[in-house]
VEXDREN-2710 file (C-alpha; in Angstrom, 1 decimal):
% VEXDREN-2710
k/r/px/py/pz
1/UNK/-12.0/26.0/13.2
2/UNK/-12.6/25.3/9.5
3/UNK/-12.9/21.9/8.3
4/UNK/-12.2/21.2/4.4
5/UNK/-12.9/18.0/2.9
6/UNK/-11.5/17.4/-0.7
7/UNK/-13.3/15.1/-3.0
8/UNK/-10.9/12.8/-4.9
9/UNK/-11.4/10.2/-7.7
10/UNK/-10.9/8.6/-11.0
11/UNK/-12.8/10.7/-14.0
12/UNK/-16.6/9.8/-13.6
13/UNK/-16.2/8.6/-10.7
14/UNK/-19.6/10.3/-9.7
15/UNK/-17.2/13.3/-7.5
16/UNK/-19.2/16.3/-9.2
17/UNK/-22.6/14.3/-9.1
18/UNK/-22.2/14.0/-5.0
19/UNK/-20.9/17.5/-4.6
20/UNK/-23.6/18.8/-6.7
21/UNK/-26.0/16.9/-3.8
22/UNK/-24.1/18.3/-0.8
23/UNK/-24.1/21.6/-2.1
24/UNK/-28.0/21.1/-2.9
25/UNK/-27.6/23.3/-6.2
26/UNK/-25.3/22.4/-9.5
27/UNK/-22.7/24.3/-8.8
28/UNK/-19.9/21.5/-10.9
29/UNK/-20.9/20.8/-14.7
30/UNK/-21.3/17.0/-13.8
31/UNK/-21.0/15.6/-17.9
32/UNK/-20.1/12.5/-19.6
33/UNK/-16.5/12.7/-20.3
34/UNK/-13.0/12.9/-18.4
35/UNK/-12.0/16.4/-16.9
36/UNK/-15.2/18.4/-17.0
37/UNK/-13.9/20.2/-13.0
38/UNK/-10.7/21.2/-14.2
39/UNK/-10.6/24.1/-11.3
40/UNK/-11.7/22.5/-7.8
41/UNK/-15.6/23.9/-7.2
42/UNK/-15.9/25.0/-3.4
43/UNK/-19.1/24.8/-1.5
44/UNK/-19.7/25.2/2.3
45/UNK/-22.1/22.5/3.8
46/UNK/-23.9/23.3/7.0
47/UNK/-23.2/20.4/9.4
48/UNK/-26.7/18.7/10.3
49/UNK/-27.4/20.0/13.7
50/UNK/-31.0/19.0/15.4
51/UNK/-29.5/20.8/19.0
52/UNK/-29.4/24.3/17.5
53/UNK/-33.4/24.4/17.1
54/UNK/-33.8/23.2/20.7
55/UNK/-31.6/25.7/22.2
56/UNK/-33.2/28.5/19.7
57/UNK/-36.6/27.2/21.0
58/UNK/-35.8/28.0/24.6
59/UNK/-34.3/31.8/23.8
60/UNK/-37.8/32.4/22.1
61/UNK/-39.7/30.5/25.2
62/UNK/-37.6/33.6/27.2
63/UNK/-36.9/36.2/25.1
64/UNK/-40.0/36.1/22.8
65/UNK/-38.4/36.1/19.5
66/UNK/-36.6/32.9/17.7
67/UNK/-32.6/33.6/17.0
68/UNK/-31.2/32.5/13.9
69/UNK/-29.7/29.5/13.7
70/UNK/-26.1/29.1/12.9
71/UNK/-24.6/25.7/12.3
72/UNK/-20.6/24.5/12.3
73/UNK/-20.2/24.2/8.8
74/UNK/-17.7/21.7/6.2
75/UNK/-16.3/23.2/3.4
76/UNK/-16.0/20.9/0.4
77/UNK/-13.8/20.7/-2.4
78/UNK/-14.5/19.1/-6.1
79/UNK/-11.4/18.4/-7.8
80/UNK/-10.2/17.4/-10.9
81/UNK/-10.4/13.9/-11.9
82/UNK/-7.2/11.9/-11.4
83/UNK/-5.3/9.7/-14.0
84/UNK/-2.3/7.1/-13.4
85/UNK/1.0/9.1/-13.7
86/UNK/-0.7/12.3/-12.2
87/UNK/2.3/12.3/-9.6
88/UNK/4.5/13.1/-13.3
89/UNK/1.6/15.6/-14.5
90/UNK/-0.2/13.4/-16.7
91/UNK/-3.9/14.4/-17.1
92/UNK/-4.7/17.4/-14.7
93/UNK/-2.2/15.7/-11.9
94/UNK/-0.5/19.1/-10.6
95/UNK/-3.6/21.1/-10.3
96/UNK/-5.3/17.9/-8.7
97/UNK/-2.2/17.2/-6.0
98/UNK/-1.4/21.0/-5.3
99/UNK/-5.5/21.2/-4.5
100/UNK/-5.3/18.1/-1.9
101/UNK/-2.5/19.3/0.3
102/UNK/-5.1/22.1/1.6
103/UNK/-7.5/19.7/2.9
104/UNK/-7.8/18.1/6.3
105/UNK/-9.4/15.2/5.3
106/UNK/-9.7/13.4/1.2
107/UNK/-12.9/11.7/0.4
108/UNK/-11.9/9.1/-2.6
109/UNK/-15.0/8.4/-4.1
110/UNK/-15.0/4.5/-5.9
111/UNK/-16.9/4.0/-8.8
112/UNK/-19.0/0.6/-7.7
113/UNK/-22.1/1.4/-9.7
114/UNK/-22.5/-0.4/-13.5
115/UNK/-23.8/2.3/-16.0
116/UNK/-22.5/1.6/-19.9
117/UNK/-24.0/5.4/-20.5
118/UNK/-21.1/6.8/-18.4
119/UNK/-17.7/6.0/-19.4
120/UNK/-14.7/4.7/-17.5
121/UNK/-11.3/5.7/-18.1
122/UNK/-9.6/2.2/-17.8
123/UNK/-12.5/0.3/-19.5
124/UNK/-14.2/-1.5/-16.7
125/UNK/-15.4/-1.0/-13.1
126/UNK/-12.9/-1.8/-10.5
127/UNK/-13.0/0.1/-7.5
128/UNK/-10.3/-1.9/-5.7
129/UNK/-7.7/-0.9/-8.9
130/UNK/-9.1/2.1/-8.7
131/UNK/-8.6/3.3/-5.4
132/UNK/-5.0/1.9/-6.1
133/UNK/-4.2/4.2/-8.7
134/UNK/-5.2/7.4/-6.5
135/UNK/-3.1/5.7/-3.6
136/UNK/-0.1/5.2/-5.4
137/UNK/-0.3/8.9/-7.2
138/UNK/-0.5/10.6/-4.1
139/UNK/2.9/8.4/-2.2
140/UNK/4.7/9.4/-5.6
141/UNK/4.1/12.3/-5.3
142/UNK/5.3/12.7/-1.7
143/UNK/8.2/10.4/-2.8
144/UNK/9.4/13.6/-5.2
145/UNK/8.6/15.9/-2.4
146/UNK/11.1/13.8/-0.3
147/UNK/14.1/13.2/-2.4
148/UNK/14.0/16.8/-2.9
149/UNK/14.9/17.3/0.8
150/UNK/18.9/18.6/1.5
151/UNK/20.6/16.4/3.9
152/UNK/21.7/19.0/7.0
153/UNK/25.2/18.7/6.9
154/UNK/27.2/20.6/10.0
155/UNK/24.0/21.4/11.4
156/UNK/23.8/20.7/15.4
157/UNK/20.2/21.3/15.6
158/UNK/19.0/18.6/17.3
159/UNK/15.2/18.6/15.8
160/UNK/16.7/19.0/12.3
161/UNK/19.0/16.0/12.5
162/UNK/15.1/13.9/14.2
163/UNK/13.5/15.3/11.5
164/UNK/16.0/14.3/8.6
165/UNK/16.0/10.2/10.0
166/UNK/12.1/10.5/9.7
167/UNK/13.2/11.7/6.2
168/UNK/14.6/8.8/5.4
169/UNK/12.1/6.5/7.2
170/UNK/9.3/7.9/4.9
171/UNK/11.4/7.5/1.9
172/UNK/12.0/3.8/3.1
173/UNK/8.2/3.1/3.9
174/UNK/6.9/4.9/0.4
175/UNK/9.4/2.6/-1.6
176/UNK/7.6/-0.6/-0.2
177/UNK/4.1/0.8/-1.5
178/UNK/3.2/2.2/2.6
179/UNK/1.2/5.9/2.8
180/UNK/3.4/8.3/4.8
181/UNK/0.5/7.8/7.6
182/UNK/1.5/4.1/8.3
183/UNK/5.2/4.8/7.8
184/UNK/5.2/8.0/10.7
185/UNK/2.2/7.2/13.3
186/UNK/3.7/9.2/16.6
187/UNK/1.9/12.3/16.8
188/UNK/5.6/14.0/17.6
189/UNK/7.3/12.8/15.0
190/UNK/4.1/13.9/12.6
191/UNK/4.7/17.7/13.5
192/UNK/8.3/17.2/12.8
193/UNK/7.7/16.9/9.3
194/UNK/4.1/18.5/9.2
195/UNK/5.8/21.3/7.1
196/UNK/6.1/19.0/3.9
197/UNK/2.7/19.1/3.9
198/UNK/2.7/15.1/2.7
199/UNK/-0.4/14.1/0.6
200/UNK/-0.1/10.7/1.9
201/UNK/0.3/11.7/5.5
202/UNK/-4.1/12.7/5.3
203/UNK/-6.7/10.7/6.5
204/UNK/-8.6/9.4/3.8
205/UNK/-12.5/8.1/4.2
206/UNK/-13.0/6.0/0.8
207/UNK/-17.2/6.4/-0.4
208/UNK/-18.4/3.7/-2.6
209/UNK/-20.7/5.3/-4.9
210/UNK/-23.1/2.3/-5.5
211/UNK/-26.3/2.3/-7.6
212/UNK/-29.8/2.4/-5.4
213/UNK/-30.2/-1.0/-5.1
214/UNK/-26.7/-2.0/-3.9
215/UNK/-27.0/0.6/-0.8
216/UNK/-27.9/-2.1/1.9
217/UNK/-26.1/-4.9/-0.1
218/UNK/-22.3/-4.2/-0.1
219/UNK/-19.8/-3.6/2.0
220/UNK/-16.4/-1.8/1.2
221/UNK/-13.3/-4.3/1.2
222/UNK/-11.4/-1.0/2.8
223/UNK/-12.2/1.2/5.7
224/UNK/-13.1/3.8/7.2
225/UNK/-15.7/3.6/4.0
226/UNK/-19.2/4.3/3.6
227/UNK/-21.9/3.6/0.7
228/UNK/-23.2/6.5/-1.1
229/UNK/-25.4/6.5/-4.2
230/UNK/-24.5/10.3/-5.4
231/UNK/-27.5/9.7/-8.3
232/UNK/-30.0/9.0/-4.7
233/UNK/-28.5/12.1/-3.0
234/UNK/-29.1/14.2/-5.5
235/UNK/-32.7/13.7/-5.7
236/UNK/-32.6/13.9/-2.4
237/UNK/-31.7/17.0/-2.4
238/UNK/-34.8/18.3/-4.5
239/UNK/-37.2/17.3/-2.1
240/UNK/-39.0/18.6/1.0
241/UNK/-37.6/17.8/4.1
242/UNK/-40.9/15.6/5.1
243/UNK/-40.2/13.5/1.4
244/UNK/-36.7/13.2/2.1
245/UNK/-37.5/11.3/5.5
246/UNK/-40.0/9.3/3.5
247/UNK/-37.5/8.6/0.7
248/UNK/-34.6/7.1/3.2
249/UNK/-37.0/5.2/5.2
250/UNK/-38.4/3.7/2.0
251/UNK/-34.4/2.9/1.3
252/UNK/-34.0/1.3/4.6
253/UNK/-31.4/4.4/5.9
254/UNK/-31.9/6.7/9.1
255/UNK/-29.5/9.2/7.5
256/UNK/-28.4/10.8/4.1
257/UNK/-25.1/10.1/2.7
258/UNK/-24.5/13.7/4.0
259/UNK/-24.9/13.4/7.7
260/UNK/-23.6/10.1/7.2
261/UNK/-20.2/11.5/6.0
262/UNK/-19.7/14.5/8.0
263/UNK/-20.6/12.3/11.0
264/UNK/-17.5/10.1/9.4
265/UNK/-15.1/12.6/9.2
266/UNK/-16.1/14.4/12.2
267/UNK/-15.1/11.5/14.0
268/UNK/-12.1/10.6/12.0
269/UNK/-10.9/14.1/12.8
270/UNK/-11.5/13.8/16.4
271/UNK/-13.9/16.7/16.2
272/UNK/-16.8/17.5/18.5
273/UNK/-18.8/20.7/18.8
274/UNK/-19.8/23.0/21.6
275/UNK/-23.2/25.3/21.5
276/UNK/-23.5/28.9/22.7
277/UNK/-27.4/30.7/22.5
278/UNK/-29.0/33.9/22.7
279/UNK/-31.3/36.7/21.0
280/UNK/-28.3/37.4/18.7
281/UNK/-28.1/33.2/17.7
282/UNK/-28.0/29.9/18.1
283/UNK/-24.5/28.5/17.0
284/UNK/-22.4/25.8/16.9
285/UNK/-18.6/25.7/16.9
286/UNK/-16.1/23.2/15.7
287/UNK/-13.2/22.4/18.0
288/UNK/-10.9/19.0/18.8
289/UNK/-11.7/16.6/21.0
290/UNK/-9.8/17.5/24.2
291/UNK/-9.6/21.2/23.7
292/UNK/-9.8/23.1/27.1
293/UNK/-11.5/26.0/28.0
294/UNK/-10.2/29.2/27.0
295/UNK/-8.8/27.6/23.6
296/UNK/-12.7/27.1/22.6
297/UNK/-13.2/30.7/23.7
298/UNK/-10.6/31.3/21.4
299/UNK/-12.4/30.0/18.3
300/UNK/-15.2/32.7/18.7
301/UNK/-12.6/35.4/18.8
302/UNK/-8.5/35.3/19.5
303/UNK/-9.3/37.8/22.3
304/UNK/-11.4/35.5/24.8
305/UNK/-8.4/33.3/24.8
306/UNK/-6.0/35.5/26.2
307/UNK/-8.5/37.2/28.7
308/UNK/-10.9/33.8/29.4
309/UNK/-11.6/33.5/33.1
310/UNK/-14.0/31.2/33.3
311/UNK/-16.9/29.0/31.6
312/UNK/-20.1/28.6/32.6
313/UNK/-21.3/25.1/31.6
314/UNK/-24.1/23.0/31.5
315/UNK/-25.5/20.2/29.4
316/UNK/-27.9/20.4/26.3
317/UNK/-31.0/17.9/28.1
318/UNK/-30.2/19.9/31.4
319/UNK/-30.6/23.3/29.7
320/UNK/-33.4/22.8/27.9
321/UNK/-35.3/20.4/30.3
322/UNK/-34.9/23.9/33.1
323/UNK/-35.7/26.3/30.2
324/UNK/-32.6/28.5/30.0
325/UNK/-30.0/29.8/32.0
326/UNK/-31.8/31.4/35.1
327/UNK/-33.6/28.4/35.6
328/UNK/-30.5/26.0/34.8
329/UNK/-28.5/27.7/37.5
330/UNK/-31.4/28.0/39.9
331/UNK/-31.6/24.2/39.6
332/UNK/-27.7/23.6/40.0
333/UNK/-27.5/23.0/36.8
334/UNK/-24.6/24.7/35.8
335/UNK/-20.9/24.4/36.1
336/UNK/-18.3/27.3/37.1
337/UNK/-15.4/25.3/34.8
338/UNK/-11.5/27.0/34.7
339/UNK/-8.7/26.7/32.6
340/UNK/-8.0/23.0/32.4
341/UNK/-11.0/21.7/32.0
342/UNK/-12.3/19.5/28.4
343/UNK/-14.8/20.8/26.3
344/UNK/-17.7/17.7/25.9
345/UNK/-20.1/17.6/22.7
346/UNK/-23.0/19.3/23.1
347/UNK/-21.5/21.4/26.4
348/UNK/-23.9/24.5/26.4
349/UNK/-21.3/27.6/27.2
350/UNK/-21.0/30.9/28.3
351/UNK/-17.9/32.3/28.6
352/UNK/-17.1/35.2/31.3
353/UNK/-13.8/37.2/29.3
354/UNK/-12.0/39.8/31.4
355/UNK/-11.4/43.4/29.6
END
């Protein structure tokens, strides 16, 4: 599965400056005024992955040649900069709210850093009123998409009649200032009204972007949130691998602001990954937490699902630690796992599909 992240915030908030860094090339103008990404840039981010080398490591121990390594990947979106009264289309606000209901997940970056070269829009930093104004753009905006909504008169349909009293419970919960995922927390009730495609209704990780020395020193006042200095990541991303180590040590961090938020939104998402290997790769695929067997097979092709009879299964240290798959089973290694059973992160798999 695909996992799209889109990167919200107030004009010069830093959003193009960060995506620039996870993209490790300048693929967003990132300049000194309001609106420079007026079309939302797209980049696809490999997901940090130290397991894929391992496993690659043991197919060229047994095979004598070292597979390519293919990594779950993130796909990220840039968009435009948002304004108070983008929910009524003032600035860029349609293009930036018709971009965010494609997303599984919003980043709002919050401008924390003091720089008087770069200007902000209302005059002052204040990443509290800031993320406020992005908050309350994106309920108004589901509040329109709600009024809009035809009461089903003479319908018997019992789902249509649950999912017209959720109708009215959001519309209650976004009067009082409440995003649509306080308001409507059963997972039931959620696909009822998934079709709406509420803006409100995402999960939203908030990134401070602080200057260099405030990395270790504050603490968001909101969660899930996590300090980035987008100026840091993007030297970051001109260095070797072996300087980059270097550089975070010296900054007191085990991880880039990278890892750090994929790892965030991985979990947020309830995601995990399971790894398959061989001479053609080394690959990792995304899947939800709690998926079952022939669903994973699924996600490397539609096929396996239908015609998935088993999975062979055994565990990253236990693979690697027998050196492959002959040894592995020799050992008793490896599981014979059916229909029901859970995919775990970092399950090494082989799938036996009937024709």
């Amino acid at each position: 599965m695909g996992l799209q992240i889109g990167i919200v915030g107030l004009p010069n908030a830093g959003k193009s400056t960060l995506f620039n860094a996870l993209l490790k090339k300048q693929v967003a103008e990132a300049a000194n005024y309001p609106f420079t990404t007026i079309e939302p840039n797209i980049g696809v981010v490999p997901v940090p992955d130290d397991r894929l080398a391992a496993l690659a490591k043991v197919v060229e121990a047994t095979e004598g040649k070292l597979p390519p390594l293919v990594p779950a990947v993130v796909e990220f979106v840039d968009i435009a900069g948002l304004v108070k009264g983008a929910s009524v289309g003032e600035g860029l606000g349609n293009k930036f709210l018709s971009h965010i209901r494609e997303t599984d997940l919003i980043v709002n970056v919050l401008r924390f850093f003091e720089d008087p070269s770069v200007v902000h829009v209302a005059g002052d930093v204040d990443a509290g009123r800031d993320r406020e104004i992005v908050e309350t753009e994106l309920v108004l905006a589901d509040l329109q998409t709600l009024t809009k909504q035809a009461e089903p008169r003479g319908v018997n349909d019992k789902k249509i009649q649950e999912r017209w009293v959720l109708i009215q419970k959001l519309i209650a919960g976004l009067n009082t200032g409440k995003p649509a995922r306080e308001v409507i927390t059963d997972s039931e009730e959620r696909i009822l009204v998934r079709d709406l495609q509420l803006l409100s209704m995402k999960p939203v990780l908030y990134v401070y972007n602080v200057s260099e020395n405030q990395l270790n020193s504050v603490k968001g006042d909101v969660q899930p949130s996590i300090m980035i200095c987008a100026k840091t990541e993007s030297e970051l991303a001109s260095m070797a691998v072996d300087e980059q180590v270097a550089y975070l040590k010296e900054l007191g961090l085990d991880a880039s602001g990278l890892d750090r938020l994929i790892a965030k939104a991985y979990e947020m998402l309830g995601l995990i990954s399971f790894l398959t290997c061989g001479i053609i790769e080394s690959r990792a695929w995304t899947i939800v937490k709690g998926t079952k067997g022939p669903q994973a097979a699924g996600v490397i092709h539609t096929d396996f699902e239908k015609k998935f009879i088993k999975a062979d299964v055994v565990s990253l240290t236990d693979f690697v630690g027998a050196g492959g798959w002959v040894k592995a089973r020799e050992q008793g290694k490896v599981r014979s796992e059916g229909k029901e059973y859970e995919m775990r992160d970092g399950d090494v798999v082989e799938f036996k599909i009937g024709s």
